[in-house]
C-alpha positions as CSV (number, residue, x, y, z in Angstrom):
1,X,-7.6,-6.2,12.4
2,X,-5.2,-8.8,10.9
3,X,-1.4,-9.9,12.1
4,X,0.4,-7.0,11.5
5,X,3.4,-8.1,9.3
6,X,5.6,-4.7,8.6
7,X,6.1,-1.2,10.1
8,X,7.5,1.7,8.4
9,X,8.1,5.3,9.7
10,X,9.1,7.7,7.2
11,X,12.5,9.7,7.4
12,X,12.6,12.9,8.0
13,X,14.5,13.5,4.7
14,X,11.8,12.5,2.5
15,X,10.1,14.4,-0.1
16,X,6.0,14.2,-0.3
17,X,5.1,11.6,-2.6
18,X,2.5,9.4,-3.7
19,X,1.8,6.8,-1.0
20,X,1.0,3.4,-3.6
21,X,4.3,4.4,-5.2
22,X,6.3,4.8,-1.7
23,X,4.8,1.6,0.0
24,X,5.9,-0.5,-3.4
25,X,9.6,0.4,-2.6
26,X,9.5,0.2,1.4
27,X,7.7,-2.6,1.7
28,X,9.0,-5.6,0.2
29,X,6.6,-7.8,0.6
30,X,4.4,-5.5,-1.8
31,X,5.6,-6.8,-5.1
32,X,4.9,-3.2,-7.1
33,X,3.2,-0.8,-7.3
34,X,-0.8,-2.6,-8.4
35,X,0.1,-4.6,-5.5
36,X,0.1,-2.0,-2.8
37,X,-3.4,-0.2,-4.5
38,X,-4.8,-3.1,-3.9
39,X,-3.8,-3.3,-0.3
40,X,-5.0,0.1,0.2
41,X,-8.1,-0.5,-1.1
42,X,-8.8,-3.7,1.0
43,X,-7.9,-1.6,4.0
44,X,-4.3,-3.7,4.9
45,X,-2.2,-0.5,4.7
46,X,-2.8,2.4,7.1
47,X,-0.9,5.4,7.3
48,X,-0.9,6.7,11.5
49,X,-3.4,4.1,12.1
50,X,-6.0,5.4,9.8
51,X,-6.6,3.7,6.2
52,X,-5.5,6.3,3.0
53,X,-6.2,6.9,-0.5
54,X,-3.6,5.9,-2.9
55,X,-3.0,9.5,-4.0
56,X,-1.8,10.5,-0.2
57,X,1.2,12.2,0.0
58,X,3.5,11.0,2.5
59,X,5.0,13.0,5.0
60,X,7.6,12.7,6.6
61,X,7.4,10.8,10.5
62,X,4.6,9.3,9.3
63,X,3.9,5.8,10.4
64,X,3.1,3.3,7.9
65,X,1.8,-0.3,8.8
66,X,1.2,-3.5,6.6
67,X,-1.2,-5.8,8.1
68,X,-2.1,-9.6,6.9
69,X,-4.3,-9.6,4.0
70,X,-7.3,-12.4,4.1
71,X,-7.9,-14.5,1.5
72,X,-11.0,-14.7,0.4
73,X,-10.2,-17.6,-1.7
74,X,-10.1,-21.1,-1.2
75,X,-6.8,-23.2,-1.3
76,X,-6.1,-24.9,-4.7
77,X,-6.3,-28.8,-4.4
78,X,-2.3,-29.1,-5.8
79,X,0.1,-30.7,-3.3
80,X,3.5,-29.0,-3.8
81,X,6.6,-31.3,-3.6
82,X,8.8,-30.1,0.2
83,X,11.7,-30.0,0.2
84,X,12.4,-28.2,3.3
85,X,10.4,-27.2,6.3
86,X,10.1,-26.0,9.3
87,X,7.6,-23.8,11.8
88,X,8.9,-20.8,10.8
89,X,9.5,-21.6,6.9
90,X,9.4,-24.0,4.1
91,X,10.8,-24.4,0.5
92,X,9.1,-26.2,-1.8
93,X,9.4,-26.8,-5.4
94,X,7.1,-24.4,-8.1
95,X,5.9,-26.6,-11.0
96,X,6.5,-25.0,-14.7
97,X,3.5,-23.0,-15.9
98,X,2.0,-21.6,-12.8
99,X,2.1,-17.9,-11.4
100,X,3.7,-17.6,-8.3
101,X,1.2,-15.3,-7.4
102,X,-2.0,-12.8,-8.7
103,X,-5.2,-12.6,-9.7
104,X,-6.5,-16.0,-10.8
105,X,-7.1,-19.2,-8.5
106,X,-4.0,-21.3,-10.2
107,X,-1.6,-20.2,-8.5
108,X,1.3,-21.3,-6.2
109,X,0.6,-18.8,-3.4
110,X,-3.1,-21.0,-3.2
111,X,-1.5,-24.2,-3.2
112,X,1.0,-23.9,-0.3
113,X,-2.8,-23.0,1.6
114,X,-3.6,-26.7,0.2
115,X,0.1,-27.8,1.2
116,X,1.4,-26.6,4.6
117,X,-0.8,-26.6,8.0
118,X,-0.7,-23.5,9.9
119,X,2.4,-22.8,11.9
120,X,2.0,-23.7,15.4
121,X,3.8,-20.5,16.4
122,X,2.2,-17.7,18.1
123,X,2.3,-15.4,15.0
124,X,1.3,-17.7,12.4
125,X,0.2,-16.3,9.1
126,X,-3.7,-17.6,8.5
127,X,-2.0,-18.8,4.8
128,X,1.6,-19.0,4.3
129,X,3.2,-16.4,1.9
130,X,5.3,-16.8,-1.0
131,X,8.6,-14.6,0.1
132,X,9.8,-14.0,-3.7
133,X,8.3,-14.8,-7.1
134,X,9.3,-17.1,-9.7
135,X,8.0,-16.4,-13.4
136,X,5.0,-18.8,-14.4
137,X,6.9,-20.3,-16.8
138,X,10.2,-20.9,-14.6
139,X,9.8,-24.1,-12.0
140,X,11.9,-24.9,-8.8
141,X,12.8,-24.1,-5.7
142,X,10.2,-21.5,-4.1
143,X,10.2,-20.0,-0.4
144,X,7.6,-19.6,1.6
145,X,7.1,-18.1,4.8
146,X,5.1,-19.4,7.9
147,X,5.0,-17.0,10.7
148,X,4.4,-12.7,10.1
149,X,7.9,-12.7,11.4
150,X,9.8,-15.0,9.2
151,X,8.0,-13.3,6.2
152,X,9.2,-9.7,7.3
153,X,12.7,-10.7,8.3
154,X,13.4,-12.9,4.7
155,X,11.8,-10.2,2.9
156,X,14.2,-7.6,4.1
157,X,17.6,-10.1,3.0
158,X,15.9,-10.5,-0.4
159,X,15.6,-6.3,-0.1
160,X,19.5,-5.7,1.0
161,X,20.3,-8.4,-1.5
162,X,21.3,-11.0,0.9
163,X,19.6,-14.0,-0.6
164,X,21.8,-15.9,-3.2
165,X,19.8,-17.8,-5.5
166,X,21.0,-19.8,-8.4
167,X,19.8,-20.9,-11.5
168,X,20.1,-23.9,-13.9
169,X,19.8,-23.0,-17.7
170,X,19.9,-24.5,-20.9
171,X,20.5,-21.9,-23.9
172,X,21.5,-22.1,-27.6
173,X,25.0,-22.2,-28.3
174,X,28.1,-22.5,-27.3
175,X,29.4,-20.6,-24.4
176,X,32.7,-21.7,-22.8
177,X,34.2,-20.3,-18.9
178,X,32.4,-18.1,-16.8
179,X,31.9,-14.1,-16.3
180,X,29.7,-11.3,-15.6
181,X,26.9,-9.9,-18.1
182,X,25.5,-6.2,-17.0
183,X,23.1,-5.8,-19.9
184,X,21.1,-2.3,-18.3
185,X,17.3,-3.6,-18.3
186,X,14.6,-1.0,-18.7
187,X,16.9,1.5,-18.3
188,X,18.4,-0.1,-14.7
189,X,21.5,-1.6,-13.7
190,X,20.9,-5.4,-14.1
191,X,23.7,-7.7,-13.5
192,X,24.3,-11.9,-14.0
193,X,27.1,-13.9,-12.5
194,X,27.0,-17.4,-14.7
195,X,29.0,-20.5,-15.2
196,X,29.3,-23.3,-17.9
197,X,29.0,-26.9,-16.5
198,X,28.9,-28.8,-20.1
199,X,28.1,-28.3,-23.4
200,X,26.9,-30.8,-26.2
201,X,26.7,-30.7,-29.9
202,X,22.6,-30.0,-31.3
203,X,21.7,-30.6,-35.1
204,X,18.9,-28.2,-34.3
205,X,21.5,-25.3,-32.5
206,X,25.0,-26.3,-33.4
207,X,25.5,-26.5,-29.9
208,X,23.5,-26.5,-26.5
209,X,25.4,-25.2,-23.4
210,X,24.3,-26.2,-20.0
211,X,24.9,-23.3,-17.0
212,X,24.4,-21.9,-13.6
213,X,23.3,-18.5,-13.2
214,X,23.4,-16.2,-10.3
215,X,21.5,-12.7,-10.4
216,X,22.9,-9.9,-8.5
217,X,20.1,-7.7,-9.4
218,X,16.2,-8.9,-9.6
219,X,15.2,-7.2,-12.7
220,X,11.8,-8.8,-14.6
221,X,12.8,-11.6,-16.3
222,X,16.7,-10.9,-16.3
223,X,18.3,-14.2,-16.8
224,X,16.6,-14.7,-20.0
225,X,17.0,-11.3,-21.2
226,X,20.4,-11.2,-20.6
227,X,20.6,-14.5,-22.0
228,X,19.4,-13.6,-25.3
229,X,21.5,-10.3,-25.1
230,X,24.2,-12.6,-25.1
231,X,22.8,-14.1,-28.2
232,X,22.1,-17.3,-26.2
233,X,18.4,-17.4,-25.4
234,X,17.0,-20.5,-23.2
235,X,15.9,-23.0,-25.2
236,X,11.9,-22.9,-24.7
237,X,11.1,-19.1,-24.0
238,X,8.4,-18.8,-26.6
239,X,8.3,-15.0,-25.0
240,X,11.2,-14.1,-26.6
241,X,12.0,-16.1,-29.6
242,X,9.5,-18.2,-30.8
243,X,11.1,-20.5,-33.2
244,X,11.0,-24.0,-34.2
245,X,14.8,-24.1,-33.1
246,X,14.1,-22.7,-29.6
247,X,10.9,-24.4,-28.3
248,X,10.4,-27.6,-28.2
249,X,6.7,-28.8,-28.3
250,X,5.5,-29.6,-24.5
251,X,8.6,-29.5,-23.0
252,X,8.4,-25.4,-21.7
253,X,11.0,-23.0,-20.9
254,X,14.7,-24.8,-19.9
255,X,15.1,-22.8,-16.7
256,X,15.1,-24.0,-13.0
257,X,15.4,-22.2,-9.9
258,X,18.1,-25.0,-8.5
259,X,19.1,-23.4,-5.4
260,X,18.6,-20.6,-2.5
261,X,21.0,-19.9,0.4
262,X,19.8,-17.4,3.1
263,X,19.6,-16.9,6.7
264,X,17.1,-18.5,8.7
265,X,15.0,-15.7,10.2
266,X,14.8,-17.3,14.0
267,X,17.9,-19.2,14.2
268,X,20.5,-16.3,12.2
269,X,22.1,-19.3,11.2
270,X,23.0,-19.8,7.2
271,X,20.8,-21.9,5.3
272,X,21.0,-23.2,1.6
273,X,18.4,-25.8,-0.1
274,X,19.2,-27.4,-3.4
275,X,17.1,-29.2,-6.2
276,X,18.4,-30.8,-9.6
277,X,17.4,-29.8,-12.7
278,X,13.9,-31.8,-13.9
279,X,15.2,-35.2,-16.1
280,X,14.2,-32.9,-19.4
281,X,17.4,-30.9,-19.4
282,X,19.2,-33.9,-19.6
283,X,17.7,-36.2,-21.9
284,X,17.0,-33.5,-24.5
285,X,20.9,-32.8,-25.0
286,X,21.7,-36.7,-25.6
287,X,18.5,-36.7,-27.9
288,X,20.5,-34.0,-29.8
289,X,23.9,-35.3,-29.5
290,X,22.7,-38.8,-30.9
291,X,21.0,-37.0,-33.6
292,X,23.8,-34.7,-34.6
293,X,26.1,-37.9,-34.5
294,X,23.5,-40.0,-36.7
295,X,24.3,-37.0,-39.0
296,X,27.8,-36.2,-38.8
297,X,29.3,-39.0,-36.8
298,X,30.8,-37.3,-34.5
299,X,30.9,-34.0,-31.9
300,X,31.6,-30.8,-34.4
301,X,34.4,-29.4,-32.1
């Protein structure tokens, strides 16, 4: 059998249900619901040592495990920029336009395989393991875990919400300060810290406002959504509004993960890693500044 990488024993309080269901919520490395079927089904998840169906019912005292799934594919042949690492760890940066993770060979998770050398500690994964996801269209900062036990213990901060992570966005608009947006997603609490650090005037938008953004929740795609709640979508989210205004041809979706800060899961000591914003963020405002000016002749404010 493979590393094992997270036990579970169920309360005593618990009410039968569904196994693939209860190991998508206990388990954090299992991201949902398709994700723990499949580790059923590959034999990764056993319930009192034995492997399960994904209709089992679980009972309570019932103990759980998560084992080290194999890859049966190879690496893909894409060198991702470090910018941290370690034995136990690394962060590196997720180009725009690739999954983090899933089905097909493209994918981030397959190039830190191509990337980092196994750990040389004594529970090194066989392939290191993204620890969180980005969306394929976001790029930045991505961490990855080494070791079975880094992977467990980051997984449970990013579970009790003790990972900060912030992102650097560029929406339509102009939005002045900072504050709170708790837009309900899907029906569940969802909640955005953000923060203005400049705004510039756009022929195309009126304005363009630059900002950090911090989630408190991790709801599918909630910066954006809340974003375009606000009636501020990114510039560049063709998901969501598709519109000459928005999305500029080949430059993708104006959003960077710019900066994690967690606790290092051997040392306990408090760890942040930062990356600037790709050059596109940048030279795309002054393009629309020095058009608006060519136009007007000055900033509208």
């Amino acid at each position: 059998m493979a590393l094992l990488l997270d036990t579970h024993i169920v309360p005593g309080e618990t009410a039968p249900r569904a196994l693939d269901r209860y190991c998508s919520e206990v388990f954090p490395l299992l991201f949902g619901r398709k994700a723990a079927r499949k580790a059923l089904k590959r034999g990764v998840l056993l319930v009192n040592g034995e492997p399960a169906h994904h209709d089992h019912r679980v009972l309570p005292g019932e103990r759980i495990e998560l084992f080290e799934e194999e890859s049966r594919r190879p690496a893909y042949p894409l060198a991702l920029r470090i910018i941290y690492e370690d034995s136990h760890l690394a962060v590196v940066i997720k180009p725009a336009g690739i999954p983090t993770n899933g089905n097909c060979f493209r994918t981030a998770e397959h190039a830190l395989a191509y990337t980092l050398a196994p750990s040389p500690e004594a529970d090194r994964l066989a392939r290191p393991r993204p620890v969180h996801r980005l969306d394929a269209a976001t790029g930045g900062l991505l961490l990855a875990a080494r070791t079975a036990g880094s992977l467990s213990a980051l997984s449970r901060q990013f579970e009790r919400r003790e990972v900060e992570k912030r992102y650097r966005a560029l929406a339509v608009g102009l939005l002045e300060g900072e504050g709170v947006w708790e837009f309900p997603l899907d029906g569940q609490i969802a909640v955005t810290r953000y923060r203005v650090v400049a705004s510039s005037p756009s022929l195309r938008n009126g304005h363009l406002t630059l900002l950090d953004c911090w989630p408190v929740t991790g709801r599918t795609h909630q910066i954006r959504r809340h974003l375009l709640e606000a009636g501020h979508p990114i510039l560049g989210d063709a998901l969501y509004i598709n519109s000459r205004e928005t999305v500029f041809r080949g430059k993708g979706l104006f959003l960077w993960a710019a900066e994690i800060a967690f606790r290092h899961p051997f040392t306990g000591l408090p760890l942040r890693v930062s990356e600037e914003e790709p050059p596109k963020f940048r030279s795309l405002r002054e393009r629309e500044a020095r058009r608006w000016e060519r136009q007007y002749g000055g900033d509208p404010r």
